[in-house]
KOLTIKOL-892327 format. One record per residue: chain; x negated, y negated, z negated of N, C-alpha, C, O, CB in turn; residue in three letters. Coordinates in Angstrom, 3 decimals, padded with zeros to 6 digits. Atoms other than C-alpha are relative to their C-alpha. Glycine has a CB too. Layout:
N
+----+----------+----------+----------+----------+----------+----------+----------+----------+----------+----------+----------+----------+----------+----------+----------+-----+
! ch !   n.east !  n.north !     n.up !  ca.east ! ca.north !    ca.up !   c.east !  c.north !     c.up !   o.east !  o.north !     o.up !  cb.east ! cb.north !    cb.up !  aa !
+----+----------+----------+----------+----------+----------+----------+----------+----------+----------+----------+----------+----------+----------+----------+----------+-----+
!  A !        X !        Y !        Z !        X !        Y !        Z !        X !        Y !        Z !        X !        Y !        Z !        X !        Y !        Z ! ALA !
...
+----+----------+----------+----------+----------+----------+----------+----------+----------+----------+----------+----------+----------+----------+----------+----------+-----+
***
This chain:
116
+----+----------+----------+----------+----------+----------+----------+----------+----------+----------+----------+----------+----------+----------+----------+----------+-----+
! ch !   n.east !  n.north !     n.up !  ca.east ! ca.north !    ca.up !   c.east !  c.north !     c.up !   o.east !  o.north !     o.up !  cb.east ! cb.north !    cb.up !  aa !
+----+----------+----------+----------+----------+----------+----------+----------+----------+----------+----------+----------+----------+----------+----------+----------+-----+
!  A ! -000.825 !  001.170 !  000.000 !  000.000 !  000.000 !  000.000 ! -000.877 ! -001.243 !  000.000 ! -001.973 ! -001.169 ! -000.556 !  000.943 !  000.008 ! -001.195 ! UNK !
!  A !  000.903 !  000.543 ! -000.438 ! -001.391 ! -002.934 !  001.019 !  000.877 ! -001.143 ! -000.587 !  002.095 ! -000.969 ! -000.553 ! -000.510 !  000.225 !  001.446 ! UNK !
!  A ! -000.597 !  001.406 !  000.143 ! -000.605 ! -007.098 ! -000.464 ! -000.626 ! -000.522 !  000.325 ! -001.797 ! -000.163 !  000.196 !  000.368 ! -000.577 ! -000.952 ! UNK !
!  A !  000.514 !  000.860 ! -000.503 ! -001.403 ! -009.826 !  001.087 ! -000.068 ! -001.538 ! -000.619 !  000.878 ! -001.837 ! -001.347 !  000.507 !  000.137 !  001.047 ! UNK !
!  A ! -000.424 !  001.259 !  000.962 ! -001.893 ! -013.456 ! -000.316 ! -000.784 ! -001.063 !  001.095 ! -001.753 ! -000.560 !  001.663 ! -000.735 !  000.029 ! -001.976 ! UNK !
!  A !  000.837 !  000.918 ! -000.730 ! -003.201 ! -016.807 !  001.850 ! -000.029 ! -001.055 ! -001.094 !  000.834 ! -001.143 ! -001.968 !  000.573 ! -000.497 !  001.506 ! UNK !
!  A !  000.222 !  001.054 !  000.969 ! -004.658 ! -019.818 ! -000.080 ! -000.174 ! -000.880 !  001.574 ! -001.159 ! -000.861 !  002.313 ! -001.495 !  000.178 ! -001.394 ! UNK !
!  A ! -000.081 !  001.085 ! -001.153 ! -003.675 ! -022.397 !  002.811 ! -000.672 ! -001.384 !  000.068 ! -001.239 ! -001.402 ! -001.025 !  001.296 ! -000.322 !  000.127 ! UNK !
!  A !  000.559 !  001.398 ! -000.206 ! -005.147 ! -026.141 !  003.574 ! -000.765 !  000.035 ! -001.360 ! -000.537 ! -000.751 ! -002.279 !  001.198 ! -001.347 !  000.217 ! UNK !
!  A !  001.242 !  000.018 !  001.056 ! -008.086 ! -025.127 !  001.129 ! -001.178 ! -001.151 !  000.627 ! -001.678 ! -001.167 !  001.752 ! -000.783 !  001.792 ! -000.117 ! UNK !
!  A !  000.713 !  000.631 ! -000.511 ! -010.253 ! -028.006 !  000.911 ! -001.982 !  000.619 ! -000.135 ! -002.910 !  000.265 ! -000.862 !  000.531 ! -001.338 ! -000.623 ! UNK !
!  A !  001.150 ! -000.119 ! -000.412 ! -013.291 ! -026.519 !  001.995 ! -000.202 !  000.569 !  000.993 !  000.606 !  001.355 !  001.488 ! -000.611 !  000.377 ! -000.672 ! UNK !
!  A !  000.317 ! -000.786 ! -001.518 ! -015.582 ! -025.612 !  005.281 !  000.019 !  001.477 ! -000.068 ! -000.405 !  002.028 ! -001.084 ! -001.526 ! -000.348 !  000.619 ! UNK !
!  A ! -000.096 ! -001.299 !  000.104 ! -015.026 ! -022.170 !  006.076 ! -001.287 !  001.144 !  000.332 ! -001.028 !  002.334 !  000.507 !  001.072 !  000.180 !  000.801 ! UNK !
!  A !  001.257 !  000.132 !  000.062 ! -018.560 ! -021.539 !  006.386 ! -000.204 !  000.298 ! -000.975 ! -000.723 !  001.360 ! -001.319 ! -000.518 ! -000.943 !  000.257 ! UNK !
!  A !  000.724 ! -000.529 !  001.718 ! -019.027 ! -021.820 !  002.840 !  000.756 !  000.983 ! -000.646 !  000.290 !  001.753 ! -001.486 ! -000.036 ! -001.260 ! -001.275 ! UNK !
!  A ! -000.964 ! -000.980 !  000.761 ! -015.771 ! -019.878 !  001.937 ! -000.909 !  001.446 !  000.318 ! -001.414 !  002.239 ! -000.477 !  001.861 ! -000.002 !  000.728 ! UNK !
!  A !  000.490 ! -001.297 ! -000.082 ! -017.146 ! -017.148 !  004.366 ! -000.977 !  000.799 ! -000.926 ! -000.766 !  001.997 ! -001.114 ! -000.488 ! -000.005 !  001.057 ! UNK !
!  A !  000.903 ! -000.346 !  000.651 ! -020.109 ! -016.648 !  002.198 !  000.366 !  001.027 ! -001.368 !  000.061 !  002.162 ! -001.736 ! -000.597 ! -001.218 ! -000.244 ! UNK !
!  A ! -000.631 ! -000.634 !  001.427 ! -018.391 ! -015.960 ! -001.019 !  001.009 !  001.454 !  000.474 !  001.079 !  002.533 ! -000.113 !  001.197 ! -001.440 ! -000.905 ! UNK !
!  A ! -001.305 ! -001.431 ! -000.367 ! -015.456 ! -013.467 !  000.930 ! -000.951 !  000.990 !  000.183 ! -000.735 !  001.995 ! -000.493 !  001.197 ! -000.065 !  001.655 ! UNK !
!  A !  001.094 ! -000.517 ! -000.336 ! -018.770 ! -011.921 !  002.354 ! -000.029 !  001.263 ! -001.080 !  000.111 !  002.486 ! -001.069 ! -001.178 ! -001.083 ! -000.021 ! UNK !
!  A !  000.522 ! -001.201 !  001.621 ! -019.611 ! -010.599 ! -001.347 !  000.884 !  000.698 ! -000.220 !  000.486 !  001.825 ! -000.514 ! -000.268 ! -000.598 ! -001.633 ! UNK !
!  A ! -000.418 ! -000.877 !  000.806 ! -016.501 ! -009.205 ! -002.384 !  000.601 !  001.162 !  001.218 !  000.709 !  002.353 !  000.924 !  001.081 ! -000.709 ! -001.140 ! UNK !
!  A ! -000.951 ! -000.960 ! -000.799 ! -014.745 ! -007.381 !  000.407 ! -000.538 !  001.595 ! -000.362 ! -001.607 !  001.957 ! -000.855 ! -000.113 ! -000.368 !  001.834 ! UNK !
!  A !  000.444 ! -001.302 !  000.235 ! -014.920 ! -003.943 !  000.116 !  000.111 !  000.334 ! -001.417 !  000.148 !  001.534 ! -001.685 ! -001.342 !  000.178 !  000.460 ! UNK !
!  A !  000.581 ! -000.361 !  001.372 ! -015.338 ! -003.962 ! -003.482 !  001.772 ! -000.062 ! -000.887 !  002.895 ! -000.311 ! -000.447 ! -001.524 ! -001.477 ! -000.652 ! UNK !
!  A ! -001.446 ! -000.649 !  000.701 ! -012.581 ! -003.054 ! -006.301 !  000.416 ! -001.333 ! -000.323 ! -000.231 ! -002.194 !  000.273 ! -000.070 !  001.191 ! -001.503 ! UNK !
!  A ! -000.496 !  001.354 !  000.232 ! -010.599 ! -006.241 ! -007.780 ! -000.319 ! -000.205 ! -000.860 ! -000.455 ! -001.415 ! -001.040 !  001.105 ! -000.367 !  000.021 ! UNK !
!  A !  000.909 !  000.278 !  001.455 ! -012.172 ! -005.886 ! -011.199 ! -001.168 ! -000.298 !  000.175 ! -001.560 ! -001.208 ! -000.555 ! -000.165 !  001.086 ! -000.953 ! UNK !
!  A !  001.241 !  000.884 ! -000.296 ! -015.593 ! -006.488 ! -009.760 ! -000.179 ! -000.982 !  000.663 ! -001.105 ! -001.784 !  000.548 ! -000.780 !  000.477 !  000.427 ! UNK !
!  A !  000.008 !  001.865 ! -000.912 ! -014.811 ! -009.354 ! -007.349 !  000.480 ! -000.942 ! -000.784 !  000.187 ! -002.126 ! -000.618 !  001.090 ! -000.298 !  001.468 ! UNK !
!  A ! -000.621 !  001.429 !  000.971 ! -012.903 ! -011.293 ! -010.066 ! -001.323 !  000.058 ! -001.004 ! -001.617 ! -001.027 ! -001.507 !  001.937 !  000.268 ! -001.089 ! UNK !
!  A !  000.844 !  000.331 !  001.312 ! -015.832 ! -010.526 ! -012.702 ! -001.491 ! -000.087 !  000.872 ! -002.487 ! -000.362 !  000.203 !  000.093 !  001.427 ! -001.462 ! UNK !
!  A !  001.383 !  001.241 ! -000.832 ! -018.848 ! -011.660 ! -009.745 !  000.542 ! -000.813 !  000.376 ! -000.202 ! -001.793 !  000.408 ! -000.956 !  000.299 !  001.316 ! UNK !
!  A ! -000.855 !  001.679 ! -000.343 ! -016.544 ! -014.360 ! -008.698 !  000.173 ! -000.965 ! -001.449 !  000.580 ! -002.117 ! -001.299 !  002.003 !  000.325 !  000.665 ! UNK !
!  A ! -000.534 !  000.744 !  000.780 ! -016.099 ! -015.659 ! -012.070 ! -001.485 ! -000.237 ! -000.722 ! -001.404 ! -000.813 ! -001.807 !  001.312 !  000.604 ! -000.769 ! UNK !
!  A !  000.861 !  000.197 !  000.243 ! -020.317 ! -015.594 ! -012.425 ! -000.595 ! -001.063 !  000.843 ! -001.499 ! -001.799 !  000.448 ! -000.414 !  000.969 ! -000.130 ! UNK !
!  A !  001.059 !  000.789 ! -000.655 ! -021.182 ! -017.523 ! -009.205 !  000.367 ! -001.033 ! -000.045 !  001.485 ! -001.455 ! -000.341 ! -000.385 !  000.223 !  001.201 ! UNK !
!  A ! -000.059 !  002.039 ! -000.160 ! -021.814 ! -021.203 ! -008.750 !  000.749 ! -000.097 !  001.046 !  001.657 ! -000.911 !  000.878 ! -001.606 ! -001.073 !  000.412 ! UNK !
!  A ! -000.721 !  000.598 ! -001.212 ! -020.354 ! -021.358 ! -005.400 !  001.230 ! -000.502 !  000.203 !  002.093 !  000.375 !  000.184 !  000.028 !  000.715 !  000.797 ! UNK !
!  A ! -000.746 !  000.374 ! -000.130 ! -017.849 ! -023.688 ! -004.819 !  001.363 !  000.524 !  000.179 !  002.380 !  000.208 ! -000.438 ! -000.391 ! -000.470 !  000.502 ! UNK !
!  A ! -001.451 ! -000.577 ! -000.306 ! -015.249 ! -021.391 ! -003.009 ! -000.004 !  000.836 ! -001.140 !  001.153 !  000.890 ! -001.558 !  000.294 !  000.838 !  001.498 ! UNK !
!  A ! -000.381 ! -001.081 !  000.867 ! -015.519 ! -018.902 ! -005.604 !  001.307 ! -000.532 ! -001.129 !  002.296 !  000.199 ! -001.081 ! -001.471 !  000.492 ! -000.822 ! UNK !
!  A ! -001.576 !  000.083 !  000.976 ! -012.598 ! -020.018 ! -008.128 !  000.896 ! -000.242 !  000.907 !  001.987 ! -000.358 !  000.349 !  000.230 ! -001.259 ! -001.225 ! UNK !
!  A ! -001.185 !  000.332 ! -001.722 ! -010.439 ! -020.726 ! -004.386 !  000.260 !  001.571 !  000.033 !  001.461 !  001.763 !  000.225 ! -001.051 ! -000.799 !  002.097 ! UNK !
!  A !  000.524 ! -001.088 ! -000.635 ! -011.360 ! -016.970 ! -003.831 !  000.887 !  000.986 ! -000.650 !  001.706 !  001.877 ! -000.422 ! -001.554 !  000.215 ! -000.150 ! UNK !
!  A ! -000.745 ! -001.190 !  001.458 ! -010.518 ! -015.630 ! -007.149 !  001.332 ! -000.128 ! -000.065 !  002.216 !  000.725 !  000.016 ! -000.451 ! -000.357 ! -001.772 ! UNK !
!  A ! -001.764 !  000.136 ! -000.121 ! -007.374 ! -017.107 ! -007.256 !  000.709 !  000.567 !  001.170 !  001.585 !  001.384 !  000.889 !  000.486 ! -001.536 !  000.073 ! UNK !
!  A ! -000.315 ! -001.190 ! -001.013 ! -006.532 ! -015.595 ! -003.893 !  000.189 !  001.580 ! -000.396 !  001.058 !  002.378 ! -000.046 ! -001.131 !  000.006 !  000.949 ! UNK !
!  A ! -000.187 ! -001.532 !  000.276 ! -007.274 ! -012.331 ! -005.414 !  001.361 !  000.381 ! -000.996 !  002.235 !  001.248 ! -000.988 ! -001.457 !  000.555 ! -000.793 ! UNK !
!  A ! -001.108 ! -000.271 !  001.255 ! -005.094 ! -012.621 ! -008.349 !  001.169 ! -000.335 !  000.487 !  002.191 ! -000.067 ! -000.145 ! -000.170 ! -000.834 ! -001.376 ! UNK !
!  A ! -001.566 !  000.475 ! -000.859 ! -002.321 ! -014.035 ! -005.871 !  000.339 !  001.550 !  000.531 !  001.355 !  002.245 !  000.524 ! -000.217 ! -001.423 !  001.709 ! UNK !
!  A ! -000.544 ! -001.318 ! -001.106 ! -002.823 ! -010.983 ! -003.768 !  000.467 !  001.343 ! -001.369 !  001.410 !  002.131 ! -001.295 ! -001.861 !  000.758 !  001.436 ! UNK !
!  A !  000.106 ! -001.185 !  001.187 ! -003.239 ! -008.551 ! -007.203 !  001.418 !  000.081 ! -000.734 !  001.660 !  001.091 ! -001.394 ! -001.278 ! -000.398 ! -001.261 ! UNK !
!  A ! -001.037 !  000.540 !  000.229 !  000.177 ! -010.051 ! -008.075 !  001.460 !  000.553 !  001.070 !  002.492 !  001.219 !  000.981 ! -000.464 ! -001.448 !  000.086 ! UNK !
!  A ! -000.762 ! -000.564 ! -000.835 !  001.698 ! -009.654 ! -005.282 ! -000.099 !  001.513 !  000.780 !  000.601 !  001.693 !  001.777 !  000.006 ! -000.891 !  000.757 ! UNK !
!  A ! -000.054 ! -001.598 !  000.124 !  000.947 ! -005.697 ! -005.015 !  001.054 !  000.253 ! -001.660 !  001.794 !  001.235 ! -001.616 ! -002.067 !  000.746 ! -000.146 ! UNK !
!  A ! -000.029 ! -000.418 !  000.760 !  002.055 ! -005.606 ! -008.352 !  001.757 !  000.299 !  000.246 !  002.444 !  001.320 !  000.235 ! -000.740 ! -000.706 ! -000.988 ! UNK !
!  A ! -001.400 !  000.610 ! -000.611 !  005.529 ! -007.543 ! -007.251 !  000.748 !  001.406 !  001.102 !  001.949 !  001.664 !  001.187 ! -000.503 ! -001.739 !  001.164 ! UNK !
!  A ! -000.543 ! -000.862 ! -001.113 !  005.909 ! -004.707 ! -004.456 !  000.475 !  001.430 ! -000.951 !  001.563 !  002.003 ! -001.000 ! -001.355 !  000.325 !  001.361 ! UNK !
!  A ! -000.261 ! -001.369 !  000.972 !  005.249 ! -001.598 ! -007.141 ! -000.525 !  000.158 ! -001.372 ! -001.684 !  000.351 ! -001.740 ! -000.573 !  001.197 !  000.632 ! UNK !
!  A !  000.307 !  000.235 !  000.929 !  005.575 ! -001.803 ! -010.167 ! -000.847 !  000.925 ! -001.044 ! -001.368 !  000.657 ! -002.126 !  000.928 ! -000.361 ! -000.246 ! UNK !
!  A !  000.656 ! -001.320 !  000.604 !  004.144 !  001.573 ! -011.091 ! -000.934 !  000.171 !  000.910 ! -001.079 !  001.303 !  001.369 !  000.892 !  001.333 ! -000.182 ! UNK !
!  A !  001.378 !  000.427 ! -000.539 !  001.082 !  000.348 ! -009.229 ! -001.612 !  000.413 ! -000.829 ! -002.374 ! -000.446 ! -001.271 !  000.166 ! -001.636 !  000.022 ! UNK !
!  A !  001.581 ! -000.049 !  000.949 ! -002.213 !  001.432 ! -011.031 ! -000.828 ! -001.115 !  000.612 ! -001.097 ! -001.217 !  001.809 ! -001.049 !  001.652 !  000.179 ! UNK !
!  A !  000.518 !  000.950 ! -000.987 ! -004.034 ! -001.692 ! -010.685 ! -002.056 !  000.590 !  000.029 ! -003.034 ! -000.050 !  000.416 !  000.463 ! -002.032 ! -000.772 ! UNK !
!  A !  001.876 ! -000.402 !  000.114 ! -007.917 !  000.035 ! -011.075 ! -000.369 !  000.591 !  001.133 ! -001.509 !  000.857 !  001.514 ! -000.562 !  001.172 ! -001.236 ! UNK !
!  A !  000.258 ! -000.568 ! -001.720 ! -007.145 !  001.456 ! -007.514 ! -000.376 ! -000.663 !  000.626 ! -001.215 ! -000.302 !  001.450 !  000.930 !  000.399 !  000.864 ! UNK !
!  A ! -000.106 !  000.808 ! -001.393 ! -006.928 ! -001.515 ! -005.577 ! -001.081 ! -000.604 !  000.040 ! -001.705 ! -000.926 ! -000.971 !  001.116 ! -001.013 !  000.222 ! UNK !
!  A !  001.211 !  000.640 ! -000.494 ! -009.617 ! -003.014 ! -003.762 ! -000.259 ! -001.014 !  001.344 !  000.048 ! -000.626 !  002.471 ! -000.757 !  001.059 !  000.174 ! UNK !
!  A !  000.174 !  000.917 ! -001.038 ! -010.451 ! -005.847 ! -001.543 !  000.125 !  000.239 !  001.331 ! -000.730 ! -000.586 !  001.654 ! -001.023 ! -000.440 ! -000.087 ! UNK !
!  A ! -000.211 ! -000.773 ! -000.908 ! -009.744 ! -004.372 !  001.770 ! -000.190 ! -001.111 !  001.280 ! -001.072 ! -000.926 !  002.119 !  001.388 !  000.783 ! -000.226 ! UNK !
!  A !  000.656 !  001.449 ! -001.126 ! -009.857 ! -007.870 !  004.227 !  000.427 ! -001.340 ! -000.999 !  001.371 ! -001.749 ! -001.675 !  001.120 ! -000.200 !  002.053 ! UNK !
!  A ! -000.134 !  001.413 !  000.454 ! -010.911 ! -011.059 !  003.250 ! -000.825 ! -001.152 !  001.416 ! -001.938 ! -000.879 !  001.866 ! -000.949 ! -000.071 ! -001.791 ! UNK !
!  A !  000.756 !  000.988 ! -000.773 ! -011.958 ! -013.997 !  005.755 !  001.113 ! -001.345 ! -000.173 !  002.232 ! -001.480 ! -000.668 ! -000.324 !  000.591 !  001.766 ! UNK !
!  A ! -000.251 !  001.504 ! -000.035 ! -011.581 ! -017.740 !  006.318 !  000.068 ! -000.299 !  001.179 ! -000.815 ! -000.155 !  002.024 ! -000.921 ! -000.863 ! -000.601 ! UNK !
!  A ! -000.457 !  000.522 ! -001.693 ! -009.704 ! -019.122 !  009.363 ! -000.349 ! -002.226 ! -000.294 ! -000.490 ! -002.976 ! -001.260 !  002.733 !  000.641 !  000.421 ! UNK !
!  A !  000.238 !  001.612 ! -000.038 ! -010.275 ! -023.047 !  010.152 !  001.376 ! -000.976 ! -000.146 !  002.350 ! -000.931 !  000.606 ! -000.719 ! -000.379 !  001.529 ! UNK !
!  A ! -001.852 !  001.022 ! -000.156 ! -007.183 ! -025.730 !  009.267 ! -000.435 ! -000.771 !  001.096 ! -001.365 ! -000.828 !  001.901 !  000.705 ! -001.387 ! -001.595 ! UNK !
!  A ! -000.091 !  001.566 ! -000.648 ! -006.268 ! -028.749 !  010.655 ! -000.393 ! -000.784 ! -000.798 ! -000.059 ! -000.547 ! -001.959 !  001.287 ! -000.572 !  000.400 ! UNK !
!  A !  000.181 !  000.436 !  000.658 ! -007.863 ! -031.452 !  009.501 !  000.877 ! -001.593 !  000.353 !  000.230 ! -002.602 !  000.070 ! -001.278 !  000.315 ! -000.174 ! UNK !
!  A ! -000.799 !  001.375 ! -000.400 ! -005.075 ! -034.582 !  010.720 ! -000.071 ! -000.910 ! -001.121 ! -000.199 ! -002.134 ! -001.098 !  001.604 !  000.217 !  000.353 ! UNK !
!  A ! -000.388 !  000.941 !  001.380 ! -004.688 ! -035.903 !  007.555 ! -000.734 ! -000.852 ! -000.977 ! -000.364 ! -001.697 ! -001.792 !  000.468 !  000.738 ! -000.850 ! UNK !
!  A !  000.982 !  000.808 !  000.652 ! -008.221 ! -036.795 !  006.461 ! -000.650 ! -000.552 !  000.882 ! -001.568 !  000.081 !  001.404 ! -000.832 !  000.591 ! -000.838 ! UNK !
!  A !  000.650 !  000.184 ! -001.229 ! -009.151 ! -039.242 !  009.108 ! -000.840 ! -001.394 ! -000.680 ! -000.409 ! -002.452 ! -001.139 !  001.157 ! -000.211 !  001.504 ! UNK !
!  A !  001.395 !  000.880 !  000.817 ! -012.603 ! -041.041 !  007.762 ! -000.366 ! -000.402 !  001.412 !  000.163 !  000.101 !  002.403 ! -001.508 !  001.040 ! -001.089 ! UNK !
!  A !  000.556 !  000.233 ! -001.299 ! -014.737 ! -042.887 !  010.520 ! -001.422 ! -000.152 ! -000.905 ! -001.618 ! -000.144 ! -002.120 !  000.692 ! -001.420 !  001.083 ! UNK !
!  A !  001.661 !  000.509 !  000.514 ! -018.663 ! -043.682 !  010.191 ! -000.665 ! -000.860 !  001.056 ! -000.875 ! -000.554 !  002.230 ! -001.154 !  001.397 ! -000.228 ! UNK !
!  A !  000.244 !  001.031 ! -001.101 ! -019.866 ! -046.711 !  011.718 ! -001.692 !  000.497 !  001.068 ! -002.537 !  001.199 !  000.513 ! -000.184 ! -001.787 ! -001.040 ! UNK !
!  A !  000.875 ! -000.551 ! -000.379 ! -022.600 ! -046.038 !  014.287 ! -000.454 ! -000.930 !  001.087 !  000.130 ! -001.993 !  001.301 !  000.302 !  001.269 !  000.248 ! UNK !
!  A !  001.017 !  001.397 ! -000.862 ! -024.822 ! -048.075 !  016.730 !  001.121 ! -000.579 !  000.905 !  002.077 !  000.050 !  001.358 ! -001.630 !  000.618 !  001.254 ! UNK !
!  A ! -000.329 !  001.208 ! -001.334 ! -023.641 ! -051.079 !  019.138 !  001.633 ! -000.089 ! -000.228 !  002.449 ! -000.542 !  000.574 ! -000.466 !  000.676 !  002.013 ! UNK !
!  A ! -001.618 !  000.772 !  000.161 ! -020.096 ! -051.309 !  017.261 !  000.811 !  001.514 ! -000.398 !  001.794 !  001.645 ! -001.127 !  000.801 ! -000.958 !  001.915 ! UNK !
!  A ! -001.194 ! -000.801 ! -000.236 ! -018.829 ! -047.961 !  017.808 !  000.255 !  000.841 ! -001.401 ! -000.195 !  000.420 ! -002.467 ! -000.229 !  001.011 !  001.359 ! UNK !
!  A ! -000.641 ! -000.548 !  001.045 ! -017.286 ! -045.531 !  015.442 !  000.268 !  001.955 ! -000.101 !  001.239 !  002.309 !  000.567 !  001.378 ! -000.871 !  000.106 ! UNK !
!  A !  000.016 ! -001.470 ! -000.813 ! -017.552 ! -041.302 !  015.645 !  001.054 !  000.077 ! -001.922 !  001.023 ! -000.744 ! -002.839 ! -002.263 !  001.275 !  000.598 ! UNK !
!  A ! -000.855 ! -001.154 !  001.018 ! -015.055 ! -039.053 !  012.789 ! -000.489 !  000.485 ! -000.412 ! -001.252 !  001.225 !  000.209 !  000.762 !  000.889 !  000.215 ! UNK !
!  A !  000.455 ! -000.698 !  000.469 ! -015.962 ! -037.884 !  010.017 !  000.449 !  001.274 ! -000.821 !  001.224 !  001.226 ! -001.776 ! -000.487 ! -000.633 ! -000.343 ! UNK !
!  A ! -001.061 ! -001.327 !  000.050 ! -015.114 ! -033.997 !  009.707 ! -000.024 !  000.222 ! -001.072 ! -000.991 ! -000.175 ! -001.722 ! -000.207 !  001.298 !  000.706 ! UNK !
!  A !  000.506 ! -000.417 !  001.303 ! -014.782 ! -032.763 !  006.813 !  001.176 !  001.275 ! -000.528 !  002.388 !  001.070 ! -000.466 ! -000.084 ! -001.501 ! -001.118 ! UNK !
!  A ! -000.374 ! -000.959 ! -000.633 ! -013.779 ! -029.315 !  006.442 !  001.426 !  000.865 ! -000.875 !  001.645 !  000.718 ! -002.077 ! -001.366 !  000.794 !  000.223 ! UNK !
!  A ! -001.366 ! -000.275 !  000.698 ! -010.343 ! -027.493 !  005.587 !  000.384 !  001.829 !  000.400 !  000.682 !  002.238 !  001.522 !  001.376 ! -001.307 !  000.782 ! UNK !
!  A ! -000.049 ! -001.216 !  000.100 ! -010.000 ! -023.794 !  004.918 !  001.714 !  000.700 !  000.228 !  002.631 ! -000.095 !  000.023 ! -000.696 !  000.207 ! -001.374 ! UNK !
!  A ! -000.721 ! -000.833 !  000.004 ! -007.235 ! -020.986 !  005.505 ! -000.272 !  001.303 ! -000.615 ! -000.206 !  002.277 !  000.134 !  000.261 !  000.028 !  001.011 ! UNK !
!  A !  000.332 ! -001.226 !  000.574 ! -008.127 ! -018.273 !  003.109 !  000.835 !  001.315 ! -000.313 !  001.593 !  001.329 ! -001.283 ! -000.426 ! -000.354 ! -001.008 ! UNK !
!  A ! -000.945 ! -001.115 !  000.224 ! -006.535 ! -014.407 !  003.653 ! -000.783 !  001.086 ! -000.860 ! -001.867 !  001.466 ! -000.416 !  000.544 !  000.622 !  001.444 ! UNK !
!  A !  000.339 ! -001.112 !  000.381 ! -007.244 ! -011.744 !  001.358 !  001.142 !  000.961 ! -000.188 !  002.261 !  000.623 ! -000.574 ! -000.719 ! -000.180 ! -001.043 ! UNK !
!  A ! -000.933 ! -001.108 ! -000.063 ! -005.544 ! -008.436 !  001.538 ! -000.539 !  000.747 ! -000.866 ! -001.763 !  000.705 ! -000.988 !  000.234 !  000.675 !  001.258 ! UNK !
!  A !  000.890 ! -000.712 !  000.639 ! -005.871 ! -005.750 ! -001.116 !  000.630 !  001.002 ! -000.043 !  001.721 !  000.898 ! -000.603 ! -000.491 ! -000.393 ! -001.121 ! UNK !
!  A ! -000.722 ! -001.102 !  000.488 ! -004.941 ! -002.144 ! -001.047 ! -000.604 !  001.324 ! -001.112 ! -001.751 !  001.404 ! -001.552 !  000.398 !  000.550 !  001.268 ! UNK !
!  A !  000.691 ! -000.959 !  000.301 ! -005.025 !  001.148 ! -002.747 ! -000.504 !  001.102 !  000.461 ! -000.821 !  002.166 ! -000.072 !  000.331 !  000.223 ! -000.583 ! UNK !
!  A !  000.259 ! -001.050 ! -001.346 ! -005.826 !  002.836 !  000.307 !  000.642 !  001.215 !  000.399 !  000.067 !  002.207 !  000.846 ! -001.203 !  000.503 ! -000.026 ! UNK !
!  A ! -001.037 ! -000.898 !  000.238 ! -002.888 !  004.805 !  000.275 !  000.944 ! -000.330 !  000.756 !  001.756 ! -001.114 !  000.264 !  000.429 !  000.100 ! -001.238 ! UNK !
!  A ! -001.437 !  000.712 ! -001.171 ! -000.278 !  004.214 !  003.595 !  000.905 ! -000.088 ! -000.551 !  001.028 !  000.762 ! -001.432 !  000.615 !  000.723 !  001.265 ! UNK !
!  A ! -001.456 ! -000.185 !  000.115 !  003.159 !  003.361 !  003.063 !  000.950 ! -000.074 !  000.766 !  002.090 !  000.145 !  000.359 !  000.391 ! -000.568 ! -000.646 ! UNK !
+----+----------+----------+----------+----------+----------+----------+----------+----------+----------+----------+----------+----------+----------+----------+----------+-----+
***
């Protein structure tokens, strides 16, 4: 059985999220929340909370769920839109270029590897 959870218009580049999803995938939900809740990296508390959204929402599906089964199964970072934060930076002979600044879509899925 498989839950799914998205952490949407996350403000960060997905670049850096990737890094952190990197570490846990694959791994059970008790060790990605307890190395997620050691590293410095920014996305990591974005990450964790994702997990515990998704760990939640398995639970929501069955309630006679063993949660020591489930394990990270896909995690990645898609790119937002960024419309809404529109910065400029002034730049030679007048003109003006955008400054990006970056906006995450974070999916993690977690099952107990068990079809339904």
């Amino acid at each position: 059985m498989e839950a799914v959870a998205k952490a949407r218009f996350q403000r960060i580049s997905p670049r850096k999220a990737r890094v952190v999803l990197n570490m846990v995938r694959g791994k059970s939900v008790a060790d990605a929340l307890n190395e997620l809740r050691f590293t410095t990296k920014s996305a990591a508390p974005i990450v964790a909370k994702a997990i515990s959204s998704a760990i939640a929402n398995a639970k929501q599906k069955n309630e006679e769920l063993n949660l020591d089964d489930l394990f990270v199964k896909t995690a990645f970072a898609d790119m937002a839109p960024n419309q809404h934060m529109r910065r400029w930076r002034p730049r030679a002979q007048g003109r003006a270029t955008r400054i990006l600044k970056g906006m995450s879509h974070i999916t993690v899925v977690v099952s107990d590897g068990e079809e339904s």
